[in-house]
C-alpha positions in Angstrom: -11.9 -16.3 -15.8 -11.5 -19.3 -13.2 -8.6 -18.1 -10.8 -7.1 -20.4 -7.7 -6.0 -18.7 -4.8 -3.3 -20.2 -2.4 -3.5 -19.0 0.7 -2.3 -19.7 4.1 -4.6 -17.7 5.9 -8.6 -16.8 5.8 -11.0 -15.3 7.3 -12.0 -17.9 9.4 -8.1 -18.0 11.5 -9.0 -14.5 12.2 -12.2 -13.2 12.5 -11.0 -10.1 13.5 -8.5 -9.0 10.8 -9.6 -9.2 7.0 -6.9 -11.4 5.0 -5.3 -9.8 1.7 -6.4 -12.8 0.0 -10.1 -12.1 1.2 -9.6 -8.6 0.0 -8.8 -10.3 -3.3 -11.6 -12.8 -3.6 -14.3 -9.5 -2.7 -13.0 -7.5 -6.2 -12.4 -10.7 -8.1 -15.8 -12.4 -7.5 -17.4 -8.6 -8.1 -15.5 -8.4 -11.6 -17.5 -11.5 -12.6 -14.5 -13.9 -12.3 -15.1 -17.8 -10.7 -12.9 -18.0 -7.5 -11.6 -20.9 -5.4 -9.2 -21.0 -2.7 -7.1 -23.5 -1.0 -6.3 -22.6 2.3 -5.0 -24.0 5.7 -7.4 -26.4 7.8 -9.7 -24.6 10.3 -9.1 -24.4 13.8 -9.5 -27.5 15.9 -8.2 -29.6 12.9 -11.4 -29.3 10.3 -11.1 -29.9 6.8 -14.5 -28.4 4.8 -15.5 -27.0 1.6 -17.3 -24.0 2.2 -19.0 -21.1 0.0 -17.9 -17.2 1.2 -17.5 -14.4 -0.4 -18.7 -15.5 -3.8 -15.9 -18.1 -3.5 -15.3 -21.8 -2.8 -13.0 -22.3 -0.1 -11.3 -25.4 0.4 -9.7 -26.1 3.9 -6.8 -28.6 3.8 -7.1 -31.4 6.2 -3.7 -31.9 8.4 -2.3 -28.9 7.5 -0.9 -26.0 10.4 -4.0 -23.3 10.5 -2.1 -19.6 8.8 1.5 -21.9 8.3 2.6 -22.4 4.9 5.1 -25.4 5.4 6.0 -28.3 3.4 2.7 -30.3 4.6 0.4 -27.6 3.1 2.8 -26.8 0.0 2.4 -31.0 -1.1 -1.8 -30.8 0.3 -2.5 -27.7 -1.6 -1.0 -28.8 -5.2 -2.6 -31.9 -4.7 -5.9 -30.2 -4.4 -5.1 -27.8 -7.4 -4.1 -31.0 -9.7 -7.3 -32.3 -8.6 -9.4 -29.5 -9.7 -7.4 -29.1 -12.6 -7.8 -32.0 -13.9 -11.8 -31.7 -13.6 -12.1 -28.0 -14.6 -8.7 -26.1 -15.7 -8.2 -22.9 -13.9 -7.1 -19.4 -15.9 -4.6 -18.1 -13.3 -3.2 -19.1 -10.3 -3.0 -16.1 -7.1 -1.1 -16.6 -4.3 1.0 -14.4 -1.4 4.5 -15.2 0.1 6.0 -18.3 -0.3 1.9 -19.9 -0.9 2.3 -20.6 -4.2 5.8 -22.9 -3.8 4.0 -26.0 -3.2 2.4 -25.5 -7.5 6.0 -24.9 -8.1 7.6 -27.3 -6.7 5.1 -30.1 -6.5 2.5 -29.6 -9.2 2.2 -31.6 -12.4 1.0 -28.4 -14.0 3.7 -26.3 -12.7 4.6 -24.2 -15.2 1.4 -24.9 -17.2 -0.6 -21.9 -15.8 0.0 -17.9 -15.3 1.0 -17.3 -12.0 0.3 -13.9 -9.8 1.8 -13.1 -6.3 0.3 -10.7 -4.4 2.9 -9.1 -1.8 2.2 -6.8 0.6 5.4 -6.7 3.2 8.7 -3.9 2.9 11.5 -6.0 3.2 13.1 -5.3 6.7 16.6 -5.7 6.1 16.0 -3.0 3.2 13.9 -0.9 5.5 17.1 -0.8 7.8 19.7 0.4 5.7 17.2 3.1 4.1 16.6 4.5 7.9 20.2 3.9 9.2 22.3 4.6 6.0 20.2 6.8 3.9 23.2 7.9 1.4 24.0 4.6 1.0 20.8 3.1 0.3 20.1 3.9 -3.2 23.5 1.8 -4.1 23.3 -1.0 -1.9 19.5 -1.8 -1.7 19.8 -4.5 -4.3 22.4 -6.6 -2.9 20.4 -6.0 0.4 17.4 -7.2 -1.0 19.0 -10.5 -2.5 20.8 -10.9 0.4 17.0 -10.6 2.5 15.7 -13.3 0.0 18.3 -15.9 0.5 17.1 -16.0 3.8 13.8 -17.1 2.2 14.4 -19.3 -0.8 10.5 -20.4 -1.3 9.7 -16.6 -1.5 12.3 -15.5 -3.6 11.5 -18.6 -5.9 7.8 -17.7 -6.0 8.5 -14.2 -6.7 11.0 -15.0 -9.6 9.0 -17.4 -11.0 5.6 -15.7 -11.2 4.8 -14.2 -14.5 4.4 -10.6 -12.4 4.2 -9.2 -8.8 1.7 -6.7 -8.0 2.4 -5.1 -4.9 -0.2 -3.1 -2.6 2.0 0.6 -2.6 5.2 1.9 -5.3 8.0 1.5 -2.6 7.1 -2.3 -2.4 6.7 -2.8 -5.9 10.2 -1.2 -6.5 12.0 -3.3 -4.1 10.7 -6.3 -5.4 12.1 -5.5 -8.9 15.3 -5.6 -7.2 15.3 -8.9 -5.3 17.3 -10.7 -7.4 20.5 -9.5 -10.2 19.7 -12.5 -12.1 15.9 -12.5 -12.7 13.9 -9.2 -11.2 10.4 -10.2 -10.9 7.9 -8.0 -13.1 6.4 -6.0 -10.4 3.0 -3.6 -10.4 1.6 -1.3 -8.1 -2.6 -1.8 -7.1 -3.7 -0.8 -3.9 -6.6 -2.4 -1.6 -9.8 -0.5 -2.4 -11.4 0.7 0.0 -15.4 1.2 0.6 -16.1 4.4 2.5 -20.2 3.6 3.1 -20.0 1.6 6.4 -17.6 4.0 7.9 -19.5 7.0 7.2 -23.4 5.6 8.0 -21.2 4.6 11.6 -19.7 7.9 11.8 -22.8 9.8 11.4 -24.9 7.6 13.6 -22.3 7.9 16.7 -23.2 9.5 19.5 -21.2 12.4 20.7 -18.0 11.5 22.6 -18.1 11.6 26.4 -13.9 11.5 26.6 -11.2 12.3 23.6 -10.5 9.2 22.3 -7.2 8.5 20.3 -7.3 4.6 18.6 -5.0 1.8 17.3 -5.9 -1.2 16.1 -3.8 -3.9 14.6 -2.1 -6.9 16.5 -0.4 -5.9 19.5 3.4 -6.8 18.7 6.7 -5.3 19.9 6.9 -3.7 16.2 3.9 -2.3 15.9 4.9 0.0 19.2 2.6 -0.9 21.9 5.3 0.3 24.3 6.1 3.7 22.2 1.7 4.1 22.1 1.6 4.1 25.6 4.8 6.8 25.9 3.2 8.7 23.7 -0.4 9.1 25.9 1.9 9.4 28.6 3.7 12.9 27.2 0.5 14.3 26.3 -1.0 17.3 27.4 -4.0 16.6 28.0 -4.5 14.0 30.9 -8.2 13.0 30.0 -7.7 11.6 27.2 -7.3 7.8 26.5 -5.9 5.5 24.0 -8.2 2.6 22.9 -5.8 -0.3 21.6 -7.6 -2.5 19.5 -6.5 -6.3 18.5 -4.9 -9.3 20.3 -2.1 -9.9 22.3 -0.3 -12.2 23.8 -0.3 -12.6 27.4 3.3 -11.1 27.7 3.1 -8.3 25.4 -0.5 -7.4 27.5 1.4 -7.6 30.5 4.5 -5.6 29.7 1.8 -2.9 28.5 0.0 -2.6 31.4 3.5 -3.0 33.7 4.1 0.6 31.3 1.2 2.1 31.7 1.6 1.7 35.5 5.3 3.3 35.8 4.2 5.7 33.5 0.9 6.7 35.4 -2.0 6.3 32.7 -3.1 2.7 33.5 -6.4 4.2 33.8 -6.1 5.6 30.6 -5.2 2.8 28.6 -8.0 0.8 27.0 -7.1 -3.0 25.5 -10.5 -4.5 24.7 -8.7 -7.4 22.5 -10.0 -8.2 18.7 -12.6 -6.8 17.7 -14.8 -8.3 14.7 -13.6 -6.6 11.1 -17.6 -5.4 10.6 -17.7 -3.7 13.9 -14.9 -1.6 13.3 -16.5 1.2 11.6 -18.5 1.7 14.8 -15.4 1.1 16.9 -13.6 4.0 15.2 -16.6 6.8 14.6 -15.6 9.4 17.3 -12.4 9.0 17.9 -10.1 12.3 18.2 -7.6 10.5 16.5 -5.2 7.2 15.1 -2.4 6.6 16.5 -0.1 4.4 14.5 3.5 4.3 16.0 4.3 1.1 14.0 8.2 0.6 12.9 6.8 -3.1 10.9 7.8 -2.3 7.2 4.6 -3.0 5.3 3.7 -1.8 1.8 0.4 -0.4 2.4 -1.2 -0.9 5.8 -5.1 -1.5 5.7 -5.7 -0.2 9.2 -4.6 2.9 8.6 -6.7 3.4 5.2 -10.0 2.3 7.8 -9.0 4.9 9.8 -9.2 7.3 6.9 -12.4 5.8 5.6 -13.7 6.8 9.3 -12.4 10.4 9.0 -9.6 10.2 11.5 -6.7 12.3 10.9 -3.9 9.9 11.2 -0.2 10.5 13.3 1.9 7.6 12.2 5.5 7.0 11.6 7.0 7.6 8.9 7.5 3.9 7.1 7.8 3.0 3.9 4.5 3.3 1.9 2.7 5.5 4.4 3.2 8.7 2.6 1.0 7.4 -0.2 -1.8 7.4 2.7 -0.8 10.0 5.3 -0.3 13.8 3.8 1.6 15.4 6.2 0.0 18.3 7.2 -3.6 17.6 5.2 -5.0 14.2 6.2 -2.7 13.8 9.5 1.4 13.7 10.0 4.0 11.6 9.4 6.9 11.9 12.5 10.6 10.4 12.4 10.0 6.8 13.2 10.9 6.3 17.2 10.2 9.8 17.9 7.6 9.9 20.6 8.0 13.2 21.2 7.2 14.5 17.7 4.0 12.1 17.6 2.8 13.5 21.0 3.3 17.0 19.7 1.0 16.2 16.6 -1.5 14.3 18.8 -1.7 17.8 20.8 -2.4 19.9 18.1 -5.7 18.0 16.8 -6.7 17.4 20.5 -6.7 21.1 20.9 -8.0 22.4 17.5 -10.5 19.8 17.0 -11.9 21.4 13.7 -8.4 20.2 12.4 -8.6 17.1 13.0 -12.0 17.2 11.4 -10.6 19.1 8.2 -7.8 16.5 8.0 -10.4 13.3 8.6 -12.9 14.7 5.4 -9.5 15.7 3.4 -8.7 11.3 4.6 -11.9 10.3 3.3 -11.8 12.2 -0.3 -8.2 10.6 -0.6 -9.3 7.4 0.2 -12.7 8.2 -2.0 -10.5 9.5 -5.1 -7.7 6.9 -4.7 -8.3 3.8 -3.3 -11.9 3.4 -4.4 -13.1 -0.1 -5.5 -13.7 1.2 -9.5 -10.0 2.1 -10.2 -8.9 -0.7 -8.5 -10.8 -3.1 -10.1 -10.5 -1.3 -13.3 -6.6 -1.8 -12.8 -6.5 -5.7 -12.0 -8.8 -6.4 -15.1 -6.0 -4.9 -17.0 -3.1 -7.3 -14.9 -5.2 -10.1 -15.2 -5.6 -10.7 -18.8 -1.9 -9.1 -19.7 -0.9 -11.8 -17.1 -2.8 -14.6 -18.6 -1.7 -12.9 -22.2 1.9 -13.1 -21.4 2.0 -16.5 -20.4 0.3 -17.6 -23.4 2.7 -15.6 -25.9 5.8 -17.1 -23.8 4.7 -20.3 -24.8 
């Protein structure tokens, strides 16, 4: 099958974090299938064809590197028309509002299958579920199309694909209610995950010379670099430290560290910036624990799942689609989201019972080993893909 994957960001905008639609092009090249992308120029204003992963990657000259405007909605169908024309694709893959420039400026649009590939809660949803929770259940879908009329281009690329598969349930079932008129045909497949690097790391470490709890993940207001640093701050134990992985802007840094100081552990607070996806396993073998205070709504969050594949028992908050990762009680906890408290508590316990925290990583890594291995993933996009392609084929 040829598949064309629009996407507004690769690899190459950042080297540190593994795209989704990198994820993709890894289990779609390893089923057999021929893959190109069209993506955003590369930094420094390059445009440049370029093999990786198994898959030809075509960098859109003029176009806002990891933006999906107008510029690269009318440069990326142009480049799809083009290949078209020479060599027709099978199915056409794309994430958020990506795949609006086929739709809207395409000759073809229309013409072939279409697939989004979502990955992000809705936050206007999220909110009413955590601040109205008896209401929530009767009000999410006009919530959720009132959310997408905020974002026409999404809510038009969701409707209009031939189905939505969505990286955890939760996501998958608020999608189906974005819209009264037209609910998009939504699946559930998660990221799969391979455990081999994490383990080789792991068992290669040397032994730890401090307790070591670590995030990683951009360092945003949502994803609670202030509520981390609270947290090490309410701890028990006063040795250990928090290693927070992944870039931040010069003001979030600053407000961390200003924290860190008022709160006394600035000398306990590690922010070594990105580090490089393949040197994360290394990064992570050792570590006491991960520490994920995050209140951004995402379906399934791929940090997280490398922090399993590590054997770290995980203390997150509870979000929607975490509790398909985090067992409370077995492979970490889940605490009310905001509650620092409750997440130092947790964070205690495994610092002083470190043979739970070992249970909990090996009961992780057999989730993440039964679950969320490549084979049942791949096995259940082969089955998406052709019903996609299929479908299309008996609509028309």
């Amino acid at each position: 099958m040829r598949i064309c994957i629009f996407s507004r960001i690769m690899t190459q905008h950042r080297a540190h974090y593994v795209p989704p639609p990198v994820l993709l092009i890894r289990v779609f090249t390893a089923m057999g299938h021929h893959v190109t992308a069209l993506t955003t120029q590369m930094e420094g204003g390059k445009a440049a064809i370029a093999a990786e992963d198994q898959a030809e990657l075509h960098y859109l000259a003029g176009t806002t590197p990891g933006e999906a405007d107008d510029l690269f909605w009318q440069k990326s169908a142009a480049a799809f028309d083009r290949l078209h024309g020479e060599n027709p694709f099978d199915l056409i893959i794309g994430r958020g509002n990506a795949t609006w420039g086929f739709f809207k400026y395409s000759r073809f649009s229309g013409l072939v299958p279409v697939l989004c590939h979502e990955g992000t809660y809705p936050l206007l949803v999220h909110q009413l579920e955590r601040r109205l929770p008896r209401l929530a259940s009767v009000l999410a879908g006009p919530v959720a199309a009132l959310w997408s009329l905020f974002r026409p281009a999404y809510r038009q690329c969701l409707i209009r694909a031939d189905r939505v598969v969505c990286n955890s349930p939760a996501l998958a079932a608020v999608l189906a209610k974005i819209s009264w008129t037209k609910p998009p045909r939504t699946e559930f497949i998660p990221y799969g995950m391979n455990l081999e690097p994490f383990i080789a790391a792991s068992t290669n470490a040397a032994p730890e010379t401090v307790k070591r709890l670590v995030f990683v993940g951009r360092l945003t207001w949502d994803k609670g670099v202030i509520a981390m640093i609270e947290i090490l701050a309410k701890l028990k134990d006063k040795t250990v430290v928090l290693e927070a992985i992944g870039p931040a802007s010069n003001k979030v840094q600053t407000a961390m560290l200003k924290r860190a100081a008022e709160l006394g552990v600035q000398d306990r607070l590690l922010l070594p910036g990105p580090v490089h996806n393949s040197l994360l396993p290394e990064r992570l073998a050792g570590a006491s624990a991960f520490l994920f205070p995050s209140t951004h709504p995402e379906g399934l969050n791929k940090t997280v799942m490398e922090a399993m594949c590590a054997g770290l028992p995980v203390v997150a908050y509870q979000m929607p689609g975490m509790e398909i990762l985090v067992e409370t009680g077995k492979t970490g906890w889940l605490v009310p989201t905001r509650d620092t408290g409750a997440a130092a508590a947790r964070v205690d316990a495994l610092l002083a019972d470190p043979e739970l925290g070992r249970k909990m990583g090996l009961a992780g890594q057999g989730r993440i080993a039964s679950d969320f291995a490549p084979a049942p993933v791949i096995a259940m996009w082969e089955k998406v893909l052709g019903d996609t392609v299929a479908g299309h084929l008996s609509a028309d």
